[in-house]
C-alpha positions in Angstrom: 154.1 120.0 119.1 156.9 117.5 118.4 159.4 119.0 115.5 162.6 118.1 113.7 165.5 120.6 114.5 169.4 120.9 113.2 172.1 120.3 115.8 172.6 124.0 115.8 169.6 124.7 117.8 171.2 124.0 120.7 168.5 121.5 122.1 166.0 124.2 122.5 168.0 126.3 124.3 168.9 129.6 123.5 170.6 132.9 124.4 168.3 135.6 125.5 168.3 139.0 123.2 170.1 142.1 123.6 168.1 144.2 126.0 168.6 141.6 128.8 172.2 139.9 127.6 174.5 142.7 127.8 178.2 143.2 127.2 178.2 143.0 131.0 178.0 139.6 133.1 174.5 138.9 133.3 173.7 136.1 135.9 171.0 135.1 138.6 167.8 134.2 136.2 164.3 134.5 137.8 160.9 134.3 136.0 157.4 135.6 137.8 154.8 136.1 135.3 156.1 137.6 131.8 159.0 139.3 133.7 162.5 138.1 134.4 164.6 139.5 137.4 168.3 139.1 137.1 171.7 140.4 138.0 173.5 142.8 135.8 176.3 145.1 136.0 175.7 148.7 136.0 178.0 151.9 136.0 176.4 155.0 135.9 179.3 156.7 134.4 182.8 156.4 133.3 184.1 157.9 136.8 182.0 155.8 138.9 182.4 152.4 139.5 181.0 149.3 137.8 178.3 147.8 140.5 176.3 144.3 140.6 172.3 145.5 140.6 169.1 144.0 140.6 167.7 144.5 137.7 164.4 143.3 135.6 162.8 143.4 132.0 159.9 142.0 129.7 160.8 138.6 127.9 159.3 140.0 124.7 161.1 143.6 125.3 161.5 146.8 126.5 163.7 148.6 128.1 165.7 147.1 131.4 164.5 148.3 134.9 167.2 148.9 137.5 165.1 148.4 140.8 164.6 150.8 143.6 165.3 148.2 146.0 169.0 148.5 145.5 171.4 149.7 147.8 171.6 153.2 147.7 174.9 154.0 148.3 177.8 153.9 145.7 179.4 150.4 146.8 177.4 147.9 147.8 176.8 145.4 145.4 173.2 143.9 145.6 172.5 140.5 143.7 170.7 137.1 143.4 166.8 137.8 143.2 164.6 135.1 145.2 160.6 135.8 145.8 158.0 134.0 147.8 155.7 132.1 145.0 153.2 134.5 146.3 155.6 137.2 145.2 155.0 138.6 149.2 158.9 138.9 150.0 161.7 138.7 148.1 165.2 137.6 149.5 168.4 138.8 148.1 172.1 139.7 148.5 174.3 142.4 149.1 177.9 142.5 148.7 181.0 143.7 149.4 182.8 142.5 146.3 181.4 142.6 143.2 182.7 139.1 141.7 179.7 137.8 140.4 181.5 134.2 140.3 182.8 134.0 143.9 180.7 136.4 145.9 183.2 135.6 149.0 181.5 139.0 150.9 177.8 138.8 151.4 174.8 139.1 153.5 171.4 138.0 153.4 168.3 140.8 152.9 164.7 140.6 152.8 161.9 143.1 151.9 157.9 142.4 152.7 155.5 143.5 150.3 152.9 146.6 150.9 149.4 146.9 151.0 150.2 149.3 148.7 152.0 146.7 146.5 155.5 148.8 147.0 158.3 146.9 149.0 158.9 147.3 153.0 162.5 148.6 154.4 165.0 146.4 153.6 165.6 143.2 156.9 168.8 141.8 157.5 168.7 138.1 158.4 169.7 137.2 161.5 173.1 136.3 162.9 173.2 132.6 162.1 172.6 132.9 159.1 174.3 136.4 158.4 177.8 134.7 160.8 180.6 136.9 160.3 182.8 134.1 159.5 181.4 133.4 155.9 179.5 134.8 153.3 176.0 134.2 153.0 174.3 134.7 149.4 172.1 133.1 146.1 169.0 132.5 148.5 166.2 130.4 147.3 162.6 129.8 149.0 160.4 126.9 148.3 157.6 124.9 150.6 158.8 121.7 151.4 155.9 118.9 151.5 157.0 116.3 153.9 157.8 119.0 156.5 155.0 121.2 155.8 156.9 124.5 156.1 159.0 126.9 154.3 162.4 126.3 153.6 165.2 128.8 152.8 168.5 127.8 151.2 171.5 129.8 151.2 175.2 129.4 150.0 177.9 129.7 152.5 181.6 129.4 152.9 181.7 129.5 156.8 183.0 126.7 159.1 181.5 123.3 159.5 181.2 123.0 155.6 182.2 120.3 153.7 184.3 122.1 151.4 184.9 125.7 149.7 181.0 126.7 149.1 178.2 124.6 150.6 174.5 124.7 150.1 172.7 125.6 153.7 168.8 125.1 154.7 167.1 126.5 157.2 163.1 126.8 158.0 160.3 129.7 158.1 158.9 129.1 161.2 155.3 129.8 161.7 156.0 132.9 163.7 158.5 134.3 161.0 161.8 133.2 162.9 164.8 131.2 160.9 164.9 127.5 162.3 168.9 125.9 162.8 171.0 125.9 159.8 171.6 122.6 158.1 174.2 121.5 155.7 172.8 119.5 153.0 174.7 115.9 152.3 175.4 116.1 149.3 177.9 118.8 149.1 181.1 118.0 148.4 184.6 119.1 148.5 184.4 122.0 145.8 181.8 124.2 145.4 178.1 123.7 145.4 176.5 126.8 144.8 173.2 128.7 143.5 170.3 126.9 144.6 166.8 127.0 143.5 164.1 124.8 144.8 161.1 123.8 142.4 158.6 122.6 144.7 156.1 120.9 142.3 159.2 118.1 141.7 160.5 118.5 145.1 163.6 119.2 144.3 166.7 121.4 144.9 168.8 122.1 141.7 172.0 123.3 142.4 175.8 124.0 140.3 178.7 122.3 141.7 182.4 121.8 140.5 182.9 119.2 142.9 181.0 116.1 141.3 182.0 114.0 138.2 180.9 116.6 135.7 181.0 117.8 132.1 182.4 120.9 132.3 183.9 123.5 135.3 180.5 123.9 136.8 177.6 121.7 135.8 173.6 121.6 137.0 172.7 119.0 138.9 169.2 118.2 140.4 168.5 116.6 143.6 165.3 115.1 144.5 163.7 114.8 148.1 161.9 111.6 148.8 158.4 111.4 150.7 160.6 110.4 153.7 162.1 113.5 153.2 165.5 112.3 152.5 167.5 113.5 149.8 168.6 111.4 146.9 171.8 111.0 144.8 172.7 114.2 142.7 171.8 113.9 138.7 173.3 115.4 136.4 171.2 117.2 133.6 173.6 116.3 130.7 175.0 117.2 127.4 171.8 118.8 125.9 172.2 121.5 129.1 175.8 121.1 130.4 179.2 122.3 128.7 182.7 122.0 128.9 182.3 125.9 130.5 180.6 126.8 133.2 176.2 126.3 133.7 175.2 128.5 137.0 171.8 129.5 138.1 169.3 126.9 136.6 165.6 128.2 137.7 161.9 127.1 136.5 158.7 128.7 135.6 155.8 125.9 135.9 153.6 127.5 133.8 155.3 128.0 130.8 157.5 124.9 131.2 160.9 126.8 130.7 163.7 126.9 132.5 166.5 129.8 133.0 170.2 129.6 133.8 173.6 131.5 133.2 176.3 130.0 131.5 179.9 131.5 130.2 180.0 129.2 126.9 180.8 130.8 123.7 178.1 132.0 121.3 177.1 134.5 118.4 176.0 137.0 121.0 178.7 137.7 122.9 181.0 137.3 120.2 182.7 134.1 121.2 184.1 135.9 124.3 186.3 133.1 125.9 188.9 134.4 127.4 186.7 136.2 130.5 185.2 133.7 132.6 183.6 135.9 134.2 181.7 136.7 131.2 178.3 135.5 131.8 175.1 135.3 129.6 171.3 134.1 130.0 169.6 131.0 128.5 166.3 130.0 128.3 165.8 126.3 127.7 162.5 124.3 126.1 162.2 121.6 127.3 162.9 118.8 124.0 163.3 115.0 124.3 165.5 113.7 121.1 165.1 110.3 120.8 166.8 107.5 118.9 164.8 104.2 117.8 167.0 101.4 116.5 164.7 98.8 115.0 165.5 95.0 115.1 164.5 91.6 113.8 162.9 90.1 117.0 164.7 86.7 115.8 167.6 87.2 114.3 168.6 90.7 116.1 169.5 92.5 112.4 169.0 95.8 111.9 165.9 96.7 110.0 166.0 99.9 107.7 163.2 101.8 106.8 161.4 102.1 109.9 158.6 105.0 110.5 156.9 105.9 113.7 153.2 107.6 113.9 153.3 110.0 117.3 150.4 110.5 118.6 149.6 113.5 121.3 147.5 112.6 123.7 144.2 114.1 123.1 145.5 115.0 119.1 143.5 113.8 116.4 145.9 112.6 114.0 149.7 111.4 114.4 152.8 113.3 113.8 155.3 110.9 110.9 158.6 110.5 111.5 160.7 108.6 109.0 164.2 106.6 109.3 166.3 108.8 106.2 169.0 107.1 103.8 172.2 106.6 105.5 171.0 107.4 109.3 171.0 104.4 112.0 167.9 104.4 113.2 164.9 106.3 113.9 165.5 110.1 114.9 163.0 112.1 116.2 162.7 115.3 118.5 159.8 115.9 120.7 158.4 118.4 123.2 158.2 118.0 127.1 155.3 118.1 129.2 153.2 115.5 127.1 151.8 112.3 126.5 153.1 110.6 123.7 151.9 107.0 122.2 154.4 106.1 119.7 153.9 103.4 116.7 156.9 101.8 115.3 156.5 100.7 111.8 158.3 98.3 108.8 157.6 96.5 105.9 156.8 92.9 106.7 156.9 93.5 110.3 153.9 93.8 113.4 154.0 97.4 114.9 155.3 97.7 118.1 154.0 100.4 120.5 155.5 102.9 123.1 154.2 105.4 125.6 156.2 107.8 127.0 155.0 110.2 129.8 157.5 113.5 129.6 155.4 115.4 131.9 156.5 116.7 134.7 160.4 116.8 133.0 162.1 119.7 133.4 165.4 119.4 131.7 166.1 117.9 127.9 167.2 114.9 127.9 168.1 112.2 124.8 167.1 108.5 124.7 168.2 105.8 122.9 166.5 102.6 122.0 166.4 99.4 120.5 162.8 98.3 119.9 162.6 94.6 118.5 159.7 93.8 115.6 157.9 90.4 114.9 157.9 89.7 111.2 154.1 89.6 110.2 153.9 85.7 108.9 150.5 85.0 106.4 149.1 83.2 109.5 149.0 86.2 111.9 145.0 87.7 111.3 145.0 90.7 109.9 144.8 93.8 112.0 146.5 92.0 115.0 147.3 94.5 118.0 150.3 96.2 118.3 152.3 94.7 121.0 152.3 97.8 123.9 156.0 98.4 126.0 155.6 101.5 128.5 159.0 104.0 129.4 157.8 105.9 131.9 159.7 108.8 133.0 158.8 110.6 136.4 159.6 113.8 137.4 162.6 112.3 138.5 164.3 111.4 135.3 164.9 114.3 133.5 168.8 113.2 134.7 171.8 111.3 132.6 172.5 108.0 135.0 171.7 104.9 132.7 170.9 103.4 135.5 168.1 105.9 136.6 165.9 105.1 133.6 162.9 102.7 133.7 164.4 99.1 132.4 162.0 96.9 130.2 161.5 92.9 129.6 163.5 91.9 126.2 164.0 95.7 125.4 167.9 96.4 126.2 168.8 99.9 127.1 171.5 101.2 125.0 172.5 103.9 126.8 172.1 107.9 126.7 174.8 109.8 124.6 176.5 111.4 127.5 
């Protein structure tokens, strides 16, 4: 349902509640069904020492389950839950070192589901992917289209990189083998790190300090052409992205929300700065804010007073939105994943239409727009059709390049506000 919401809603993204944010970095985000797996830290007592587990709770509550799957010894540090869609194996790391930000130590584990539904002995990966040279950790699985397989990507620091941490791929081979490591072209010179694959988009999302960013670490998303090459990196933006650090961006398709870690300030963790290690979980709805500045087709003056009716597709009556004293424009906040035709109105002027498709998005995003009116003259008949423009976002546009977004005939582009 498209709503109005203050600036201090943070775009529709919010910290999660106490029983999964703890005082305690809490990183690695992963939705299946109505339960999130995640990595917290967890000391069983004040004379043992502080480790990274696996760990997983209900969204709406309950206590926090440390799984079984853990290693069982006192040191290892196990993080960084990835699962088969299918939920039939899940990947994950184990650790040396228990800096959640770094992770400079690690291999890469496996477990195959049971008949019985428990999980198999844990597999180490093999050697080239588990080299002694480099870490290898934050796994993610998705099936990639164009080469009809499987694909597994991996962070790694080892040799042939193109800078501190890169992001690695390598296939699931119809008889369960690892296929030759790749490294993906658009790391960089910092570090790219914590993957996740989405494959309804096709695309990899990843964190990287090494791009023209926001903040220390922003999200970017990557998408895969039909050719199967990769495009230029996006950048989600202002309405996801901070001056701090945004690490660990997932999806869940069904419920249209994504999930990622982030170090910035807020109530919950009592405006802890000082720690950067001092992670916290987000959920983010996905919310389009949109700015409509209204102009005289002729003389390219402002008009004031302007109101738009939204319409949902398939909704039986429009949602109003009107321009209030003072503001410059037309403000509005809507809801990804739907079909919205859009009817700007003013005194004296023909309506002019808009349709914008957000499904598919998967990240806010804010647009801003001037839309030009034709003053109604007495010899226009009455009831004349309102003039129909299309912006048409693909899956592909939840990002911030200007450039990137869908250019119209005599509609200029102002630009997006980061």
């Amino acid at each position: 349902m498209p709503h109005l919401e203050s600036a201090t809603a943070q775009h529709g993204i919010t910290a999660l509640p106490g029983h999964i944010n703890s005082s305690q970095p809490d990183i690695a985000p992963l939705r299946y069904a109505d339960k999130l797996y995640f990595t917290s830290v967890f000391q069983k007592d004040k004379k043992s020492a502080p480790l990274n587990r696996l760990e997983s709770a209900r969204l709406a509550g309950g206590e926090v389950k440390i799984l079984d799957e853990n290693p069982a010894d006192g040191n290892s540090h196990a993080a960084n839950m990835a699962l088969m869609p299918d939920a039939s194996r899940m990947y994950y790391s184990i650790c040396e070192d228990g800096d959640v930000f770094h992770q400079h130590k690690c291999t890469l584990w496996c477990r195959d589901k049971t008949y019985e539904g428990d999980w198999a002995a844990a597999r180490k990966l093999p050697k080239h992917i588990n080299q002694k040279d480099g870490t290898a950790t934050q796994p993610s699985i998705g099936f990639d289209k164009e080469l009809k397989k499987y694909v597994m990507y991996f962070v790694s620091d080892r040799p042939g990189g193109k800078g501190g941490m890169d992001i690695w791929a390598s296939t699931l081979e119809p008889n369960g083998e690892f296929g030759a490591l790749r490294n993906l072209p658009f790391n960089t010179s910092g570090d790219d790190v914590t993957p996740f694959f989405d494959a309804a988009s096709q695309s990899l999302f990843f964190s990287s300090n090494g791009l023209f960013g926001i903040g220390g670490y922003d999200i970017y998303q990557v998408e895969k052409s039909k050719a199967g090459d990769w495009q230029q990196p996006e950048n989600l933006g202002e309405l996801v992205n901070t001056r701090d650090d945004e690490l660990y961006f997932t999806f869940h398709n069904q419920t249209k929300h994504g999930y990622f870690a982030s170090n910035r300030p807020h109530v919950g963790n009592n405006e802890k700065q000082m720690d950067k290690a001092d992670f916290d979980i987000y959920e983010m709805e996905v919310v389009i804010e949109i700015e409509l500045l209204a102009l005289d087709e002729e003389t390219t003056i402002p008009i004031t007073g302007t109101m738009a009716e939204v319409w949902v597709k398939g909704s039986e009556r429009p949602f109003i939105f009107r321009e209030q004293p003072f503001d410059e424009g037309l403000w509005m906040q809507l809801d990804g994943g739907r079909e919205y035709h859009i009817i700007v109105r003013a005194k004296g002027y023909a309506p002019t239409a808009l349709e914008l498709d957000s499904d598919g998005m998967m990240a806010s995003m804010s647009i801003r727009r001037k839309v030009f009116l034709r003053k109604e003259y007495a010899s226009m008949p009455d009831g004349e059709a309102a003039q129909k423009k299309r912006i048409a976002y693909p899956a592909k546009f939840f990002n911030t390049s200007p450039k990137s977004v869908m250019k119209e005939k005599n509609e200029e582009l102002l630009g997006l506000p980061f």
